[in-house]
C-alpha angles and dihedrals in degrees: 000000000000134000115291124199093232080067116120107262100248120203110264096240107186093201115027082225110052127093091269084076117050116196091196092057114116098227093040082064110049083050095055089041090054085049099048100033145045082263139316110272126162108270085050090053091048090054092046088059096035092058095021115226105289088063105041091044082054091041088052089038087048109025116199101249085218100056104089137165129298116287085239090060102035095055085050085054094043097054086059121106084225093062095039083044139077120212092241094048087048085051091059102040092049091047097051085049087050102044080045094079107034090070091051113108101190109085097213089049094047096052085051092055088042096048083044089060099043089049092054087052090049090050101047089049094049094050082057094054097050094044080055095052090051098048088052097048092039119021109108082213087083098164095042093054079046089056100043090057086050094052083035088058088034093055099030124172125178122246101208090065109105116301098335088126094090102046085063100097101047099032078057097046086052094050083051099049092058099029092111098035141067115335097211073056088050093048091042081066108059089034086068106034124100098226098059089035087057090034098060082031093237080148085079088049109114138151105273091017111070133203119187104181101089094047099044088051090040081065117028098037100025113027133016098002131228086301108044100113108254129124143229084263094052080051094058094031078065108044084048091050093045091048112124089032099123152128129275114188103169094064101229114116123214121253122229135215087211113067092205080055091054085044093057093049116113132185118163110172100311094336122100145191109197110185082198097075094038127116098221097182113102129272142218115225137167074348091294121116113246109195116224110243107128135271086344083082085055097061089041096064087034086065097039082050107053091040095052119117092225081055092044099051096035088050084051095043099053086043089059096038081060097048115028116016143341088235097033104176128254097252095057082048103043082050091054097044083047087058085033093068091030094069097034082259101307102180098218096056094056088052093047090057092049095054086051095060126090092229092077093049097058083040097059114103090020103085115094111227121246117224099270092050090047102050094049094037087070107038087052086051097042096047103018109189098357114109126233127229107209122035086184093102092048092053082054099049084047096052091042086058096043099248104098116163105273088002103132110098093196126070096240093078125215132329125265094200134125094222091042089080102016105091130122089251092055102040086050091064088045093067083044096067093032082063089047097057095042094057102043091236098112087101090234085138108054124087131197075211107103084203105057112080114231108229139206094277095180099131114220103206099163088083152133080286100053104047089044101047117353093055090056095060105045124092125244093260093065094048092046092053086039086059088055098056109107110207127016100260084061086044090056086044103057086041109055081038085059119139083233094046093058092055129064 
């Protein structure tokens, strides 16, 4: 999402701190609010001026563990089998679904057991879906929910592979718990969770039958990058010291003849550690011995990995590309992967240095957004604080544009170009939603739910927000086509179709 030349001219400010960039200016605030949220809306910018910017930017960087989201959207949350449900209750009540109708003789029986499953899976990730989209338009926590979409596209699995669908909500819990912390926590994490194990298919991963999939991503995507310095043999060093790392769903562990075998056996939840299927000869790997002794191998590269200086700046390098630029310069890099290896790669230190630097100042209002920061962008700043009822029309948005929640097939997540989400057709679809939400026609107020009430949803953008802070940043084209709207509908339109509202 680079820098666009229908952006708003910023002032060049050499230090963020000095007097050529004011915090308390209104339009220096909308642009840090679009960076670290979802999208500036009125009650953000209120508390941006109530706390000032050294403490919201804290507050972000540290949120308090007691704020949570409005009542509205946590009893929406609450009502979901994801939230009254553990992963491990959902793995047994999906395998015994599953084991249900394979024993099943009569066809037409069978396919209804079968539709009846998949329809279980497509609820639970869609319940995930729309508890993400209400987390991004109403969690006070703005740059954690920021950050868990980022791990979530870091460390991206694909929904539509075998029964992943039901992993979602809790993969995606984890990645949040940790969004802000340590990143070897954060890997820890995926290493042992079921959805990325059966996603990279290191499942399949056993002594004598190798599979090389987890360990070349481990390091490539997630770790060192394409250019970390390793080599094809570290590749296979890796896949040989994570076999036996798998999934158990059913919840029965194997018994073993040896007891040291029965030592070594690990389940915790759906995840598993089978001695069975391990390689337990030792290994060569970054040109350092691993002895072969079991998943404590695991937790030892784990560690070499995370605190690797190729882990360290790539991790730095994809965070400012986020946040700053698709082309963010070496220096602000090289900085961030300096504060990177000084707090044993705390995340939010590393955050805290980058918004420090110069470099994200005279980046703010230049990045183009890409579909899912678009699209809640403008619902947050068309309905503020009120809740919506049905995230349905926002999935679709989202699919229309190509970056559905757990949408990427392959392992490298989504783009973070500019001219990955530029094009006419997309932009095309753009005007369209834009049209949606002006008009009040986009059905986000509108519940299946008999109990929730529908409400007025006709947004009124031309408010106290606009004329204090949005008309001071647009350029004299886009007020001159807003002049021309006639009617209010075509006012909100041009508006959320804006050169500047397309960019952060």
């Amino acid at each position: 999402m680079s820098s666009c030349s229908n952006a708003p001219v910023k002032k060049n400010a050499s230090q963020a701190t000095s007097l050529n960039w004011s915090e308390t200016d209104p339009a220096n605030q909308l642009y840090i609010l679009n960076r670290v949220t979802w999208g500036a809306n009125s009650s953000s910018l209120s508390e941006l001026n109530h706390v000032g910017l050294e403490h919201y930017l804290e507050n972000q960087l540290q949120p308090n563990p007691n704020v949570d989201l409005p009542l509205g959207v946590q009893s929406q949350i609450a009502s979901m089998e994801i939230t009254q449900t553990t992963l491990t209750q959902l793995a047994l009540t999906l395998e015994g679904e599953r084991q249900a109708f394979q024993t099943i003789s009569n066809d037409e029986a069978k396919k209804t057991a079968q539709e009846a499953y998949q329809k279980h899976l497509n609820t639970l990730a869609q319940e995930t879906a729309t508890r993400a989209i209400l987390r991004d338009l109403y969690s006070p926590k703005q740059l954690q929910e920021q950050m868990t979409w980022f791990w979530l596209n870091h460390f991206s699995i694909f929904q539509g592979k075998a029964n992943i669908r039901f992993m979602l909500a809790n993969y995606e819990d984890e990645i949040r718990n940790h969004a802000l912390g340590r990143f070897r926590d954060l890997l820890g994490v995926t290493v042992h969770h079921p959805a990325m194990l059966r996603f990279l298919d290191n499942e399949q991963n056993t002594v004598g039958h190798i599979n090389e999939n987890y360990a070349r991503e481990i390091m490539e995507l997630h770790t060192l990058g394409i250019n970390g310095g390793y080599s094809q043999q570290d590749v296979q060093a890796l896949a040989r010291i994570m076999t036996g790392v798998g999934v158990n769903l059913n919840g029965k562990s194997p018994t073993f003849a040896k007891q040291e075998m029965q030592k070594q056996y690990l389940r915790d939840g759906t995840f598993e550690f089978n001695p069975r299927r391990h390689d337990y000869n030792d290994k060569i790997f970054l040109g350092l011995t691993v002895k072969g002794r079991g998943l404590g191998e695991v937790d030892e590269v784990l560690d070499r990995l995370a605190r690797n200086p190729a882990t360290a700046h790539f991790i730095s390098f994809k965070l400012a590309q986020y946040f700053v630029s698709e082309h963010p310069s070496t220096a602000l890099v090289e900085s961030m992967a300096k504060s990177y290896l000084a707090h044993d790669g705390q995340i939010a230190s590393v955050l805290r240095t980058m918004f420090k630097d110069p470099e994200f100042y005279t980046s703010l209002s230049h990045q183009f957004k890409d579909p899912v920061h678009y699209v809640t962008s403008a619902v947050r700043l068309a309905y503020d604080d009120k809740a919506i009822l049905n995230a349905k029309p926002m999935m679709n948005w989202l699919n229309r544009m190509g970056q559905v929640h757990f949408g990427r097939q392959t392992p490298d997540g989504y783009p973070m170009s500019e001219a990955a989400w530029a094009s006419s057709g997309q932009m095309t679809t753009r005007f369209e939603i834009a049209k949606n939400i002006a008009n009040g026609n986009a059905g986000l107020f509108k519940s299946d739910n008999p109990t929730l009430r529908e409400h007025a949803a006709f947004p009124q953008l031309a408010n106290a927000l606009y004329y204090q802070v949005w008309q001071g940043t647009l350029s004299t084209n886009t007020k001159s086509a807003l002049d021309q709207a006639t009617s209010s509908q075509e006012w909100n339109e041009f508006f959320l179709s804006s050169p500047e509202f397309m960019h952060r």
